[in-house]
mmCIF entry with sequence, helices, sheets and N, C-alpha, C, O atoms, coordinates in Angstrom:
data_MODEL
# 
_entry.id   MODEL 
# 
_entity.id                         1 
_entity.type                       polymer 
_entity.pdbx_number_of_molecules   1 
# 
_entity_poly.entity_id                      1 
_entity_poly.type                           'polypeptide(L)' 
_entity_poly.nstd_linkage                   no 
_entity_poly.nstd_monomer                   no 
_entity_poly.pdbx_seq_one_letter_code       
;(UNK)(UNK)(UNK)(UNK)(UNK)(UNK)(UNK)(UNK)(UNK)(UNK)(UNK)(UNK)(UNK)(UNK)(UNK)(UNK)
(UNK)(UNK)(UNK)(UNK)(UNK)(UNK)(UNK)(UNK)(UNK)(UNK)(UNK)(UNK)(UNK)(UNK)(UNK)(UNK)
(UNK)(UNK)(UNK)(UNK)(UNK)(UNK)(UNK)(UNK)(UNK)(UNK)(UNK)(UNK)(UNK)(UNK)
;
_entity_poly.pdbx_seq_one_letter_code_can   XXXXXXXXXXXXXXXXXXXXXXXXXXXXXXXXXXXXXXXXXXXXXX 
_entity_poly.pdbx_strand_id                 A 
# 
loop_
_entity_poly_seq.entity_id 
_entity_poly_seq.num 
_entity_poly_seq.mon_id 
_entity_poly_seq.hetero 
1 1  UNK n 
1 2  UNK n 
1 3  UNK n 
1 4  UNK n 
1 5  UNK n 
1 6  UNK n 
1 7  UNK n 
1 8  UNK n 
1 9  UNK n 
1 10 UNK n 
1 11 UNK n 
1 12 UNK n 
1 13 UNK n 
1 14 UNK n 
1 15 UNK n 
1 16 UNK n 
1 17 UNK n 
1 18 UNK n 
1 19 UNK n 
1 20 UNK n 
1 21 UNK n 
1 22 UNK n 
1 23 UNK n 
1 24 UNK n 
1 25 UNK n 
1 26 UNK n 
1 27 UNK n 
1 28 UNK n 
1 29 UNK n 
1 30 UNK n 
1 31 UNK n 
1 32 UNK n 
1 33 UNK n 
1 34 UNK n 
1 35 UNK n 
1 36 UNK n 
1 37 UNK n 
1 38 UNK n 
1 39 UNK n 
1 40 UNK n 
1 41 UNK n 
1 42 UNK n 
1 43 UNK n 
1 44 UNK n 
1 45 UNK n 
1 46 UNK n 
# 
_struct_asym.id          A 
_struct_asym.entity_id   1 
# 
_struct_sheet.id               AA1 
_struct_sheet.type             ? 
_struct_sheet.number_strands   4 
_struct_sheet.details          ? 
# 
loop_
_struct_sheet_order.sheet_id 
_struct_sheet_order.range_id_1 
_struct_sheet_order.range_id_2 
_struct_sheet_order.offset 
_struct_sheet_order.sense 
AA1 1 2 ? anti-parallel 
AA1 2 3 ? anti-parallel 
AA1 3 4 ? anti-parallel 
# 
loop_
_struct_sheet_range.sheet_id 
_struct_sheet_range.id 
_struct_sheet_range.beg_label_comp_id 
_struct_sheet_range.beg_label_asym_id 
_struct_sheet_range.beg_label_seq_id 
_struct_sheet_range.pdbx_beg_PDB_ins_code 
_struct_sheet_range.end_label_comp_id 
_struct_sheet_range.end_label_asym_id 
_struct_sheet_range.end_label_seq_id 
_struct_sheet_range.pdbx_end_PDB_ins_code 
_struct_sheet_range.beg_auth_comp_id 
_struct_sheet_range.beg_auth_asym_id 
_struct_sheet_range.beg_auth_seq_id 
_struct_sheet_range.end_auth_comp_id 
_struct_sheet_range.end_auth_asym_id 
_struct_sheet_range.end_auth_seq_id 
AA1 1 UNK A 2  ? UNK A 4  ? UNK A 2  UNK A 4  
AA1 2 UNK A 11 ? UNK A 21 ? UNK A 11 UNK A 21 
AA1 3 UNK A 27 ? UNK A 33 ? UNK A 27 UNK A 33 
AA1 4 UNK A 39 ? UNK A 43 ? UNK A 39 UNK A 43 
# 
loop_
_atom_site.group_PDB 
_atom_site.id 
_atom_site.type_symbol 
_atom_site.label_atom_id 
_atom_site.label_alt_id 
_atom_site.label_comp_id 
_atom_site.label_asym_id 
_atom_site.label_entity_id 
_atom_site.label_seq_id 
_atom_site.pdbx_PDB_ins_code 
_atom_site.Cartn_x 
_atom_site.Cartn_y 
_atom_site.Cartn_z 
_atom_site.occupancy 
_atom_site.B_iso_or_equiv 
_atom_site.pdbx_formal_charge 
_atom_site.auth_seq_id 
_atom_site.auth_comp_id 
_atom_site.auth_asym_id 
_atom_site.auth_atom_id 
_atom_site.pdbx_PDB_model_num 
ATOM 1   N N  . UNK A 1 1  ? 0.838   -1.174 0.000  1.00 0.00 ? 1  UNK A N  1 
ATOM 2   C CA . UNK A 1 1  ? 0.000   0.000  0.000  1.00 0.00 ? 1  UNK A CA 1 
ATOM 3   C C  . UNK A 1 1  ? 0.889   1.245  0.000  1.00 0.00 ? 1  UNK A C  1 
ATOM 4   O O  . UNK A 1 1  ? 2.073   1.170  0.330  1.00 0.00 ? 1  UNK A O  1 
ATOM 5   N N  . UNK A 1 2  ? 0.345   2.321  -0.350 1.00 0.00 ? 2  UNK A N  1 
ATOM 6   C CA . UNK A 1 2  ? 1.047   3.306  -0.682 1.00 0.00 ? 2  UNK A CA 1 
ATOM 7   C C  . UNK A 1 2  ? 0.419   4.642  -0.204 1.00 0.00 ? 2  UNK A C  1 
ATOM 8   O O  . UNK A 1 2  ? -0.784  4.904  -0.242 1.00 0.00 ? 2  UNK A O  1 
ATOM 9   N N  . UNK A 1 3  ? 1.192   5.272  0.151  1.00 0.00 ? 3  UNK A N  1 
ATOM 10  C CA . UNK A 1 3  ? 1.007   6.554  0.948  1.00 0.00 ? 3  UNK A CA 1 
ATOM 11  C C  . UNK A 1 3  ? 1.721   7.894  0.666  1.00 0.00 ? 3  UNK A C  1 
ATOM 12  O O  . UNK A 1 3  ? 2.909   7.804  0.358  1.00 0.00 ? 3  UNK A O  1 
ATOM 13  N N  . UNK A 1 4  ? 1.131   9.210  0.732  1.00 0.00 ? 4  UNK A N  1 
ATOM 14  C CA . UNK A 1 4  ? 1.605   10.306 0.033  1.00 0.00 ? 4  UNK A CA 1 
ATOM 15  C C  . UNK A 1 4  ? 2.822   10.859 1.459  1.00 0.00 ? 4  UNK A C  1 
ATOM 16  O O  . UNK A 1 4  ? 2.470   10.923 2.637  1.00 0.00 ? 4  UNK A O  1 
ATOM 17  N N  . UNK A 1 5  ? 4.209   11.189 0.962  1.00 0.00 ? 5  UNK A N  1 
ATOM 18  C CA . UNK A 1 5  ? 5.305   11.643 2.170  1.00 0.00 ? 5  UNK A CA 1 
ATOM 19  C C  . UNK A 1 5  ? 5.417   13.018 1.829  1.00 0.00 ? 5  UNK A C  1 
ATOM 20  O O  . UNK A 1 5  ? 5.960   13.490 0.831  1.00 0.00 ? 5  UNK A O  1 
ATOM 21  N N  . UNK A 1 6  ? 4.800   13.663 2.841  1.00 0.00 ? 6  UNK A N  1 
ATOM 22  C CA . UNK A 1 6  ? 4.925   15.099 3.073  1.00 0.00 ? 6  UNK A CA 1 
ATOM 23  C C  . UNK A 1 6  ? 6.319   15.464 3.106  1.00 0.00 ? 6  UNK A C  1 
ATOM 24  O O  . UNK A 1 6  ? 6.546   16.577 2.633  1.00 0.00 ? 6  UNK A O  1 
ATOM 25  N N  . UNK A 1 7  ? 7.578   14.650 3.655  1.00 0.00 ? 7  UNK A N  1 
ATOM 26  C CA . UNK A 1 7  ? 8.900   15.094 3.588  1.00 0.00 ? 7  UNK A CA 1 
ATOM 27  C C  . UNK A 1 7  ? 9.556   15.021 2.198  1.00 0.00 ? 7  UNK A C  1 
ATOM 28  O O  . UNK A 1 7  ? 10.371  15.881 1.865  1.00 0.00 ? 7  UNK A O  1 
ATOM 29  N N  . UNK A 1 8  ? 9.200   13.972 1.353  1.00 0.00 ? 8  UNK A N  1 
ATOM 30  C CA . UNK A 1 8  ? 10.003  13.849 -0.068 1.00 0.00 ? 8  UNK A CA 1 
ATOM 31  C C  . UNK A 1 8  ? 9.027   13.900 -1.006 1.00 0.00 ? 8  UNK A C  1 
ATOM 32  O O  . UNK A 1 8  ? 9.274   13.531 -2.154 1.00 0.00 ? 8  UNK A O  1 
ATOM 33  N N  . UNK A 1 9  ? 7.642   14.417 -0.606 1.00 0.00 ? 9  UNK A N  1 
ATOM 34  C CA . UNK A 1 9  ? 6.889   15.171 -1.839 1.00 0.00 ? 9  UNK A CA 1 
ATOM 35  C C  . UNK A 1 9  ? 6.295   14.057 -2.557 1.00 0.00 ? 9  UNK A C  1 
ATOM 36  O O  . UNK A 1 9  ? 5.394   14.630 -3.171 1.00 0.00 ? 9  UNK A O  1 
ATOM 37  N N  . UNK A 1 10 ? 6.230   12.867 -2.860 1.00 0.00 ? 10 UNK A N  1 
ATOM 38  C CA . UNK A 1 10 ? 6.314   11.663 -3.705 1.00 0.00 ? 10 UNK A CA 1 
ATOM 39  C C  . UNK A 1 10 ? 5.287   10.630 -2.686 1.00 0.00 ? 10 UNK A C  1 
ATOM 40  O O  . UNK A 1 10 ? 5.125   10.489 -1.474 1.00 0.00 ? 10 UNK A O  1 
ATOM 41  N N  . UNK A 1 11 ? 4.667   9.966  -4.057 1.00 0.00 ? 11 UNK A N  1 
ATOM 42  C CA . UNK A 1 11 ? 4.135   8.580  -2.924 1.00 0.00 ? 11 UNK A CA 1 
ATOM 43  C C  . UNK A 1 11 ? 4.774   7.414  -2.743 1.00 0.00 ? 11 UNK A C  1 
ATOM 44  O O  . UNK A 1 11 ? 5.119   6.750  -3.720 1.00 0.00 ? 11 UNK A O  1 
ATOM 45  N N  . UNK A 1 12 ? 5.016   7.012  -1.486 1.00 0.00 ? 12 UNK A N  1 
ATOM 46  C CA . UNK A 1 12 ? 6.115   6.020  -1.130 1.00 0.00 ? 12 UNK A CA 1 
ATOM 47  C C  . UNK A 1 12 ? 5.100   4.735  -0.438 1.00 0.00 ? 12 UNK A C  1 
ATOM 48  O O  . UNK A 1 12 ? 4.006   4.809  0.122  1.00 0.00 ? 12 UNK A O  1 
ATOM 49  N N  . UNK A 1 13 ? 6.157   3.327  -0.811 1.00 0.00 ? 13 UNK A N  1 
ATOM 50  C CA . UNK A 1 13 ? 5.324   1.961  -0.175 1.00 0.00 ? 13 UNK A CA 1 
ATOM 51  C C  . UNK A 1 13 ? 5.453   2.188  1.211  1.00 0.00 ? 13 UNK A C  1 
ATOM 52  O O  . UNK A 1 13 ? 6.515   2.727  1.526  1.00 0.00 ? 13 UNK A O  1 
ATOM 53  N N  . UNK A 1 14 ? 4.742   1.952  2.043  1.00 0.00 ? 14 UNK A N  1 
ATOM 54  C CA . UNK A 1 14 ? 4.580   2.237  3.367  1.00 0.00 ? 14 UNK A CA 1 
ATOM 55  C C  . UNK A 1 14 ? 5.463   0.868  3.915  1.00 0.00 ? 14 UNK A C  1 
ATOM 56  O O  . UNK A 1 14 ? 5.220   -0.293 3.584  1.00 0.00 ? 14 UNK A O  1 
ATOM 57  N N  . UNK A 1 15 ? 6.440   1.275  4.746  1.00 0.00 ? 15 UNK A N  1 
ATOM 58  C CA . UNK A 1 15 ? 7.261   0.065  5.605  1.00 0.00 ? 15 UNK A CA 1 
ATOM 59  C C  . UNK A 1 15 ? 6.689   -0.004 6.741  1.00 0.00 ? 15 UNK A C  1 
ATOM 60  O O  . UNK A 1 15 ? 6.200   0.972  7.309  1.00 0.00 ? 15 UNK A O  1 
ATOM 61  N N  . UNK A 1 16 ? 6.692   -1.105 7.160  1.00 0.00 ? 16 UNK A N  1 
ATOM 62  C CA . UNK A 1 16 ? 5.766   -1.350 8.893  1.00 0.00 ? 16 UNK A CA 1 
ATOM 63  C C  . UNK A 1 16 ? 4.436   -0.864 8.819  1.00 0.00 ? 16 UNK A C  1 
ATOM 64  O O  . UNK A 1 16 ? 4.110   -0.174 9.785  1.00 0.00 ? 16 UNK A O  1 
ATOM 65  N N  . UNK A 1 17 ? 3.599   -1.029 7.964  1.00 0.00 ? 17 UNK A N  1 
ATOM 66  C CA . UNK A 1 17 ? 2.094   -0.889 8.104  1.00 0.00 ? 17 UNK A CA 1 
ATOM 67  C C  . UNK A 1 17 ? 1.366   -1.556 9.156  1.00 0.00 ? 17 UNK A C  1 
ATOM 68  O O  . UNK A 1 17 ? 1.666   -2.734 9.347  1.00 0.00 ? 17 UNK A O  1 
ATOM 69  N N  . UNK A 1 18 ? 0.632   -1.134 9.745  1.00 0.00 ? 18 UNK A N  1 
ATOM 70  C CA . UNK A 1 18 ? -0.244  -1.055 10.882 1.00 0.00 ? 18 UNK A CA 1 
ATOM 71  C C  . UNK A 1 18 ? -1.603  -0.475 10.940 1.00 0.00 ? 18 UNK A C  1 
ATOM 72  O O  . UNK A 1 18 ? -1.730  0.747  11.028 1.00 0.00 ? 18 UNK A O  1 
ATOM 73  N N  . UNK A 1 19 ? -2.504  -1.167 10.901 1.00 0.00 ? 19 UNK A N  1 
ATOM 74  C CA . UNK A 1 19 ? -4.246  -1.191 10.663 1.00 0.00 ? 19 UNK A CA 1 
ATOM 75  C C  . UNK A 1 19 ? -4.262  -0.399 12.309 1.00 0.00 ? 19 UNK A C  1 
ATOM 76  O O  . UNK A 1 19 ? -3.853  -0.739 13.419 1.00 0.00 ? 19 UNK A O  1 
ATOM 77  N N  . UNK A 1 20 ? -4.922  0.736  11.792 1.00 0.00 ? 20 UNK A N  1 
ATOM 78  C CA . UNK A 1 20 ? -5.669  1.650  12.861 1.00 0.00 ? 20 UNK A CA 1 
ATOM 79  C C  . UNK A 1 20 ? -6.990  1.836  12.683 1.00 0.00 ? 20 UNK A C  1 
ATOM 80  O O  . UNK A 1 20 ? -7.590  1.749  11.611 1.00 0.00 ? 20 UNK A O  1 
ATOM 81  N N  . UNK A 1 21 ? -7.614  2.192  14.150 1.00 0.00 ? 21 UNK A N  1 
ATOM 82  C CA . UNK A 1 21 ? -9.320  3.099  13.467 1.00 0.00 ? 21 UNK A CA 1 
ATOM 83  C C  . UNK A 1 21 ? -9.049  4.377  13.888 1.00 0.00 ? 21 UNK A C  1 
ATOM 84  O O  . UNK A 1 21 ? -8.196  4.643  14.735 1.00 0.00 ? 21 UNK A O  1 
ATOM 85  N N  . UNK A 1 22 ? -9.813  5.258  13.271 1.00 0.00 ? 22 UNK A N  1 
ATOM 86  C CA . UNK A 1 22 ? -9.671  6.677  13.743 1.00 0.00 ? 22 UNK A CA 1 
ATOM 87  C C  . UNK A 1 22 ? -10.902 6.701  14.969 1.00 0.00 ? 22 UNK A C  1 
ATOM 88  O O  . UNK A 1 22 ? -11.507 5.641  15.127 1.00 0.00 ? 22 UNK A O  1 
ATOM 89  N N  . UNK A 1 23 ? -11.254 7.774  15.763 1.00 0.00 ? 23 UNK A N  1 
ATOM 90  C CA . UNK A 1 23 ? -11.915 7.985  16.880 1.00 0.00 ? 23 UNK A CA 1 
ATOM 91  C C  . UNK A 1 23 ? -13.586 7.864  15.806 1.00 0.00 ? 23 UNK A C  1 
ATOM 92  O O  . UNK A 1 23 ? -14.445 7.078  16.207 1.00 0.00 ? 23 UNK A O  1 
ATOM 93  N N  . UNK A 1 24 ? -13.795 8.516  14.793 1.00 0.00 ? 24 UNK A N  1 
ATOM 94  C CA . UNK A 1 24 ? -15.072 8.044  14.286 1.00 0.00 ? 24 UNK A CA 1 
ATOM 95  C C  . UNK A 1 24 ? -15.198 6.610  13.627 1.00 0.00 ? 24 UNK A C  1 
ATOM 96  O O  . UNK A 1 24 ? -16.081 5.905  13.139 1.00 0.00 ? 24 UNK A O  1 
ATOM 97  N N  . UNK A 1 25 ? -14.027 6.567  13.842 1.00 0.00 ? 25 UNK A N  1 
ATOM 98  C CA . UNK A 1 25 ? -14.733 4.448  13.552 1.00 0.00 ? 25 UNK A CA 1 
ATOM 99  C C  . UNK A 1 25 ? -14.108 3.894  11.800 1.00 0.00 ? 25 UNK A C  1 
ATOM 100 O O  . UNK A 1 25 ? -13.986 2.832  11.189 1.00 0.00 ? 25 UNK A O  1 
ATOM 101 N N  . UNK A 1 26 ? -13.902 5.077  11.605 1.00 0.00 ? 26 UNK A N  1 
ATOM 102 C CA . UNK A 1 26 ? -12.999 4.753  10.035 1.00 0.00 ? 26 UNK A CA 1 
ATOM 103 C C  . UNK A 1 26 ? -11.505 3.976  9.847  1.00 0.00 ? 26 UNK A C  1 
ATOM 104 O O  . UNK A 1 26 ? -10.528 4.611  10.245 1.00 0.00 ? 26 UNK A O  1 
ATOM 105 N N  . UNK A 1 27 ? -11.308 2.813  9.340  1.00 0.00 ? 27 UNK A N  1 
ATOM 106 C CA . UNK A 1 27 ? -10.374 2.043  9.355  1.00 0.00 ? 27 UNK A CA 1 
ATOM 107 C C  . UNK A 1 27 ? -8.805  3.263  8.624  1.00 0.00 ? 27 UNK A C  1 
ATOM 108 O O  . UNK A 1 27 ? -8.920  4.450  8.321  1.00 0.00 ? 27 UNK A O  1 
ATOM 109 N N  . UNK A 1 28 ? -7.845  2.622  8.565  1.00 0.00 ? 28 UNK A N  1 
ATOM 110 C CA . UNK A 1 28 ? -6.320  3.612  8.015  1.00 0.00 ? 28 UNK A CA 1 
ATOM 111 C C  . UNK A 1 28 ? -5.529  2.758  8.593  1.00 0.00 ? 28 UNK A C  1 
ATOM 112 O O  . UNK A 1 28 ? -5.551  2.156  9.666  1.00 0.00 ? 28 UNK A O  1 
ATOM 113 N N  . UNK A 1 29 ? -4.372  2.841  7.121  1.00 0.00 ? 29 UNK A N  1 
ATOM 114 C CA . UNK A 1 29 ? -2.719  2.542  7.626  1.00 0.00 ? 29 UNK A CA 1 
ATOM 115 C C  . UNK A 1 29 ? -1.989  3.639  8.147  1.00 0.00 ? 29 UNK A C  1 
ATOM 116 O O  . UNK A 1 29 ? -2.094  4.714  7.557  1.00 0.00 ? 29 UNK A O  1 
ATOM 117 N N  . UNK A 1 30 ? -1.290  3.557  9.120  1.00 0.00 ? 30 UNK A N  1 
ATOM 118 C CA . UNK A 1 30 ? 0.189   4.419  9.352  1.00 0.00 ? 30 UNK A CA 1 
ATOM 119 C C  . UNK A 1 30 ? 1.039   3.527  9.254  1.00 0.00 ? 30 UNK A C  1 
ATOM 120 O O  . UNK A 1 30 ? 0.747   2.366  9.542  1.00 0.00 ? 30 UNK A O  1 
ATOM 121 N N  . UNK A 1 31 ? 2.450   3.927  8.763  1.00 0.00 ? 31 UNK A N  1 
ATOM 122 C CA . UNK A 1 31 ? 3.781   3.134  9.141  1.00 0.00 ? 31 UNK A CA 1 
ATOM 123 C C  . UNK A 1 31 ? 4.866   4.227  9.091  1.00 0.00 ? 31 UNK A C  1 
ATOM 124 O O  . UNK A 1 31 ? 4.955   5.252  9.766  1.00 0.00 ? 31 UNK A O  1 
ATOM 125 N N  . UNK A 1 32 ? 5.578   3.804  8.230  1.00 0.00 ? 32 UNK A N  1 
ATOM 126 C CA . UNK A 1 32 ? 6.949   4.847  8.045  1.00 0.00 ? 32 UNK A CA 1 
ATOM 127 C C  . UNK A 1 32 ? 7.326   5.103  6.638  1.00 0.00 ? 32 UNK A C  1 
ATOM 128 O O  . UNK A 1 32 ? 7.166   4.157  5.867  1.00 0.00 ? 32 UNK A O  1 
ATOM 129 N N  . UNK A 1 33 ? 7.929   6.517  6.028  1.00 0.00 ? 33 UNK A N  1 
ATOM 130 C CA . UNK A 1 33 ? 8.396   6.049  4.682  1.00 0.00 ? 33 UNK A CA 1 
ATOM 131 C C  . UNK A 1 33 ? 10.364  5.270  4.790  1.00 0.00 ? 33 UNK A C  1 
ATOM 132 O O  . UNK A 1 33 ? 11.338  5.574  5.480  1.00 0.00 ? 33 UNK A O  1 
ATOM 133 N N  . UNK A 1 34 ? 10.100  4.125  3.621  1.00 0.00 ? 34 UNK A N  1 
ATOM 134 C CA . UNK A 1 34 ? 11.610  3.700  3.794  1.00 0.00 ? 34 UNK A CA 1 
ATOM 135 C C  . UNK A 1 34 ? 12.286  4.630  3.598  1.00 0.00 ? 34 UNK A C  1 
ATOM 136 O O  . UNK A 1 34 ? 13.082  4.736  4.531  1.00 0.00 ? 34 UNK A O  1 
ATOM 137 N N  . UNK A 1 35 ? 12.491  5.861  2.425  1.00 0.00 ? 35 UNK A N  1 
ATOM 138 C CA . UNK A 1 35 ? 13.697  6.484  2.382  1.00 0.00 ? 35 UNK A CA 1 
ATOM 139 C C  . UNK A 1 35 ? 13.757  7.480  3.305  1.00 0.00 ? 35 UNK A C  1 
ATOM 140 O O  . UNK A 1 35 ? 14.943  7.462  3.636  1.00 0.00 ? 35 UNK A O  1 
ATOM 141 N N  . UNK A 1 36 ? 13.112  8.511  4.052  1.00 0.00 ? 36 UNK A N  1 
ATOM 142 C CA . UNK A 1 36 ? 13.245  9.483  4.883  1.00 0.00 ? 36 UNK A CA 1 
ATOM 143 C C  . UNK A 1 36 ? 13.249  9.198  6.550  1.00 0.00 ? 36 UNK A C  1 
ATOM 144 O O  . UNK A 1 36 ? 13.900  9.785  7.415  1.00 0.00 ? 36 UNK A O  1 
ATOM 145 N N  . UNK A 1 37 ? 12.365  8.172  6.678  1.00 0.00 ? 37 UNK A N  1 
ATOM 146 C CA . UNK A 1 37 ? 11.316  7.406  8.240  1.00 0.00 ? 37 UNK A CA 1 
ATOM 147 C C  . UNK A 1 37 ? 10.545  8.416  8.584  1.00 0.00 ? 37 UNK A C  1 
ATOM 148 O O  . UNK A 1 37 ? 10.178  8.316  9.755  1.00 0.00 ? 37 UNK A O  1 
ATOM 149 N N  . UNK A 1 38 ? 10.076  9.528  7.931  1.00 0.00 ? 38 UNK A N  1 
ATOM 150 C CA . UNK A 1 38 ? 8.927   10.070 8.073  1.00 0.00 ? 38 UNK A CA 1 
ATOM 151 C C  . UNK A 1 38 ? 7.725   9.077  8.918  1.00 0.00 ? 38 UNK A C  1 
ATOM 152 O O  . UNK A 1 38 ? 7.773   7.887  8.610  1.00 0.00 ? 38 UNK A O  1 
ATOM 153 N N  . UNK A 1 39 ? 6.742   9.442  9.873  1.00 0.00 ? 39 UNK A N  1 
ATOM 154 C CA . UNK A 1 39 ? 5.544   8.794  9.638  1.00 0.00 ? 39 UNK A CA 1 
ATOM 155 C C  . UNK A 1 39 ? 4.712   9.370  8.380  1.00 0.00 ? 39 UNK A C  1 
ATOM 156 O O  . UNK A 1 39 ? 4.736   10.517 7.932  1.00 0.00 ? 39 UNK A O  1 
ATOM 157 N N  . UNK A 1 40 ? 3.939   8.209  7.916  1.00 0.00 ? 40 UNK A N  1 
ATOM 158 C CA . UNK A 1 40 ? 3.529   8.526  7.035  1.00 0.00 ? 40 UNK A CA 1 
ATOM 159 C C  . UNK A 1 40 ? 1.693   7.863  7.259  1.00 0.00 ? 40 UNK A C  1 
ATOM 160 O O  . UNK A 1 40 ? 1.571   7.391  8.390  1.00 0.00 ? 40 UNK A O  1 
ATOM 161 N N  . UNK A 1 41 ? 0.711   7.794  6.632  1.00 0.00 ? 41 UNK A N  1 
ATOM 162 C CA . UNK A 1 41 ? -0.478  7.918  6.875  1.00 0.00 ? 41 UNK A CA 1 
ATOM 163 C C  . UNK A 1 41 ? -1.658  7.782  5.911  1.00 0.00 ? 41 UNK A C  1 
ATOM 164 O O  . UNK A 1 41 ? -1.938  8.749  5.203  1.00 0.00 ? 41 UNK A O  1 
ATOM 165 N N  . UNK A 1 42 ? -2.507  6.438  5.813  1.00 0.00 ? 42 UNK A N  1 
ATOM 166 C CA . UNK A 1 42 ? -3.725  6.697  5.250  1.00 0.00 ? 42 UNK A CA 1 
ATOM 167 C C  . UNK A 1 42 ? -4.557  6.397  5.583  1.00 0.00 ? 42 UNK A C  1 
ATOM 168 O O  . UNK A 1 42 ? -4.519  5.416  6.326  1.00 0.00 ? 42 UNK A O  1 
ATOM 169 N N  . UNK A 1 43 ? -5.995  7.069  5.250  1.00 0.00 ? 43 UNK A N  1 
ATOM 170 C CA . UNK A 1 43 ? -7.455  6.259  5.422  1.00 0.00 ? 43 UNK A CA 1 
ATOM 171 C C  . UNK A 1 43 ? -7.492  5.583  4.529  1.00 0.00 ? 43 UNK A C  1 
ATOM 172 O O  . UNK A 1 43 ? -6.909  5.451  3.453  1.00 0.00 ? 43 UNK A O  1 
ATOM 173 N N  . UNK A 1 44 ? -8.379  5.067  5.159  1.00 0.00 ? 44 UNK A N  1 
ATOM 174 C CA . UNK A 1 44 ? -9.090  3.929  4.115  1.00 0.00 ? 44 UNK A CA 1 
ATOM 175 C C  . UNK A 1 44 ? -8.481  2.219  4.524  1.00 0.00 ? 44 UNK A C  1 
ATOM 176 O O  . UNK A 1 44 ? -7.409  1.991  5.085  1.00 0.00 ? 44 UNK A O  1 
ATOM 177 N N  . UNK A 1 45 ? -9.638  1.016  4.002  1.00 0.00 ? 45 UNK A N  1 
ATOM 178 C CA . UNK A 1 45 ? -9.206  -0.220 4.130  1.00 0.00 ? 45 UNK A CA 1 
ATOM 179 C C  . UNK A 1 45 ? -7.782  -0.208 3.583  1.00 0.00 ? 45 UNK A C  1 
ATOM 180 O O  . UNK A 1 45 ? -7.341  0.534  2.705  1.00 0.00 ? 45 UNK A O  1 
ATOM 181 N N  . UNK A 1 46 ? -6.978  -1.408 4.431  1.00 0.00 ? 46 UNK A N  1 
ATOM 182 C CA . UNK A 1 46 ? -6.153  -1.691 3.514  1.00 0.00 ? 46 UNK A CA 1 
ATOM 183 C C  . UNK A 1 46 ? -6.083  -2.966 2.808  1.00 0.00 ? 46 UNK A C  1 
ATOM 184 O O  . UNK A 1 46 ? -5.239  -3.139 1.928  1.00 0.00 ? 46 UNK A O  1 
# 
């Protein structure tokens, strides 16, 4: 899965993905980007 990195501008494969819910109940990945270790962040199933 893939996620937009606010630090290198570009969408990067998410390393260490991890299934979250947000407080209204909506599923999302966070993990890290590989080239910077930004956290990085999405909604939605994965």
């Amino acid at each position: 899965m893939e996620a937009y990195c606010f630090k290198c501008r570009v969408k990067r494969e998410i390393s260490n993905p991890e299934s979250v819910t947000l407080k209204n109940g909506r599923p999302a990945t966070q993990g890290k980007c590989p080239v910077c270790g930004t956290k990085v962040f999405r909604i939605g199933k994965a």
